[in-house]
C-alpha positions as CSV (number, residue, x, y, z in Angstrom):
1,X,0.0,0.0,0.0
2,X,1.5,3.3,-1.5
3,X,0.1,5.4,0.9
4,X,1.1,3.2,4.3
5,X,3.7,4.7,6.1
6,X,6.1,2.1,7.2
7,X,6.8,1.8,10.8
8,X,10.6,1.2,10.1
9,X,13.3,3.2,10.8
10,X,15.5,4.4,8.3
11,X,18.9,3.4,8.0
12,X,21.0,5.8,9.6
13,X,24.9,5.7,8.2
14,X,27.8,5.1,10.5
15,X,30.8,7.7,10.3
16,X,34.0,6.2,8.1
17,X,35.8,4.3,11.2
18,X,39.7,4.6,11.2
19,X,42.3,2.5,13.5
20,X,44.9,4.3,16.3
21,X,47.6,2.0,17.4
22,X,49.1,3.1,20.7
23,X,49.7,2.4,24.2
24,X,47.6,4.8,25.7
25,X,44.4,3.2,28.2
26,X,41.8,5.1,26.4
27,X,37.3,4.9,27.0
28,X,34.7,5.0,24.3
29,X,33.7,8.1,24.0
30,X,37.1,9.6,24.7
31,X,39.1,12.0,22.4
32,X,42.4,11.7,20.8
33,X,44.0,15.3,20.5
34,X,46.9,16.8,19.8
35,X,49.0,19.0,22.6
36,X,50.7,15.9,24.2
37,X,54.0,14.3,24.1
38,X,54.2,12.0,20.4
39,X,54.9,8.3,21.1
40,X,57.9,8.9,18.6
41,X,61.3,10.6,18.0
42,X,61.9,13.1,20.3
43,X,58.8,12.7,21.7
44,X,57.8,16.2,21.7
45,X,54.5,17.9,21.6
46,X,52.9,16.4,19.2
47,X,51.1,19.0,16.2
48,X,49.3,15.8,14.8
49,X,47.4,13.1,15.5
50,X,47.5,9.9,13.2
51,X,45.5,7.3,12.3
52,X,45.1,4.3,9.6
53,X,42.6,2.7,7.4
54,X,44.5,-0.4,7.7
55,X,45.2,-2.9,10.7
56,X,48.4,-3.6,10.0
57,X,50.1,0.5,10.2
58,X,47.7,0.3,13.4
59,X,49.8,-2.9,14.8
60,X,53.0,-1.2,14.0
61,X,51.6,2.5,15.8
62,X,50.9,-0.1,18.7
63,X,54.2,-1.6,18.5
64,X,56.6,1.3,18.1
65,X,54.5,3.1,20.7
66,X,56.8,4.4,23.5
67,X,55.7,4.0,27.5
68,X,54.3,1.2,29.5
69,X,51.0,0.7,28.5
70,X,49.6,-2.6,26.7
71,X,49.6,-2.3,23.1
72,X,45.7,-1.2,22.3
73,X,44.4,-0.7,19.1
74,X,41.3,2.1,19.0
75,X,38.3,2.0,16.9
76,X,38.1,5.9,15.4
77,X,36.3,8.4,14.0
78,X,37.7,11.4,12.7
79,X,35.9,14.8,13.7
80,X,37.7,16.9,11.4
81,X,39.7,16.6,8.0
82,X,42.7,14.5,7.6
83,X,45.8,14.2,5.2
84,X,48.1,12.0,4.3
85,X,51.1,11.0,6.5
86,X,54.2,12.4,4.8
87,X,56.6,10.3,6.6
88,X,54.4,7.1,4.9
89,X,53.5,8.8,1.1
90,X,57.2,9.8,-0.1
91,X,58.9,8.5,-2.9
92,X,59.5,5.5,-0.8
93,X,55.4,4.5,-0.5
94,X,54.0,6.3,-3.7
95,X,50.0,6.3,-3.3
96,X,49.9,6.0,0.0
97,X,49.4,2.1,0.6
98,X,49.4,1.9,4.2
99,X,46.2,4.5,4.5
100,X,48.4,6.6,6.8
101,X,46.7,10.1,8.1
102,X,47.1,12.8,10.6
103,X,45.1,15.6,11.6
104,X,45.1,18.6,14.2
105,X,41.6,17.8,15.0
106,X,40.6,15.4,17.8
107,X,39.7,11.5,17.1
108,X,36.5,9.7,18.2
109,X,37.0,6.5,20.2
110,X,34.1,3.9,19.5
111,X,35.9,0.8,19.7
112,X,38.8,-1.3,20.6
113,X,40.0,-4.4,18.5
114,X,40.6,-6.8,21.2
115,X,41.9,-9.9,19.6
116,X,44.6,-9.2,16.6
117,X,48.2,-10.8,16.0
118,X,51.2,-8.5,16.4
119,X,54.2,-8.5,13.8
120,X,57.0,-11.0,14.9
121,X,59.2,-10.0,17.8
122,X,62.2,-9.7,15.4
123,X,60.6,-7.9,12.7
124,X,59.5,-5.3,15.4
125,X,63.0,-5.5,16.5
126,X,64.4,-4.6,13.3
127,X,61.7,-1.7,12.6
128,X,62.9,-0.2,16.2
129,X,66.6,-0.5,15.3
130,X,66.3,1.4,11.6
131,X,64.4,3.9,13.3
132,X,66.7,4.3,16.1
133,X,69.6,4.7,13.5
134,X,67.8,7.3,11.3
135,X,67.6,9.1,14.5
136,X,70.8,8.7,15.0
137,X,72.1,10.0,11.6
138,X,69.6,12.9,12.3
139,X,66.8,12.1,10.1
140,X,63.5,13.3,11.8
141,X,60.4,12.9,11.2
142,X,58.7,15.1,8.6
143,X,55.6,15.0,11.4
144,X,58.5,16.8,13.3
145,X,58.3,20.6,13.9
C-alpha cells in the first residue's frame, strides 16, 4: 500500500571508522587530540594526531609506541579533515598504501580491537633498530616541527 507509512526506521549511516595503534588506556567516548608528548622521536608535543585505514600500520603505531601501557588498538572516527602521513606517502610509498593520516583535530573512540596478531618479535626489533639509527644519523620525522 502506497500510501502506508512504514513503521521502520530508516537506515542511519555510521561515520567512516579509522584505527589508532598506541599504548595509551583510552574509554569509548574519549578524544584523541593533539598538545601531548608523540609516542615517537623526540617525543615532543605532538602538532598531529594519526590514524590508519588499515590494521596492520595500526599494529606497528601499537608496537613502536613508547611508554608502558599494553599495546591497544582504537576503533576511530575522525571529527575533522585528515591528510596523508608524509613520513608514509614519499617517494619510498607512492599512493599512500598503508592509508596513513594525521590531523590537528581530535579522534573519536568507539571501539577497541581486542583480539589481533602483532608483527614478529624480530621484525618489530628490526623496525625499532632502523628507526633508532635514522635518529641517530639525524633524520626526523617530517611530522616533526
Amino acid at each position: 500500500m502506497a500510501n502506508e507509512q512504514s513503521s521502520e526506521k530508516a537506515a542511519t549511516a555510521f561515520a567512516q571508522t579509522y584505527f589508532h595503534g598506541t599504548k595509551a588506556d583510552l574509554a569509548l567516548g574519549e578524544l584523541v587530540e593533539v598538545g601531548f608528548h608523540s609516542n615517537y622521536g623526540a617525543r615532543k608535543q605532538a602538532p598531529y594526531i594519526f590514524l590508519s585505514a588499515t590494521l596492520d600500520a595500526a599494529i606497528w603505531g601499537a608496537e613502536l609506541a613508547q611508554g608502558e601501557g599494553r599495546e591497544r588498538i582504537y576503533l576511530v572516527e575522525a571529527t575533522g579533515d585528515l591528510e596523508d602521513d608524509p613520513d608514509l606517502t614519499d617517494k619510498k610509498f607512492p599512493g599512500n598504501p598503508t592509508k596513513s593520516y594525521r590531523s590537528t583535530k581530535p579522534f573519536r573512540v568507539v571501539g577497541e580491537v581486542c583480539i589481533w596478531q602483532g608483527h614478529p618479535s624480530e621484525q618489530v626489533m628490526a623496525m625499532k633498530a632502523a628507526l633508532k639509527k635514522l635518529n641517530e644519523n639525524g633524520i626526523k620525522s617530517l611530522n616533526e616541527h
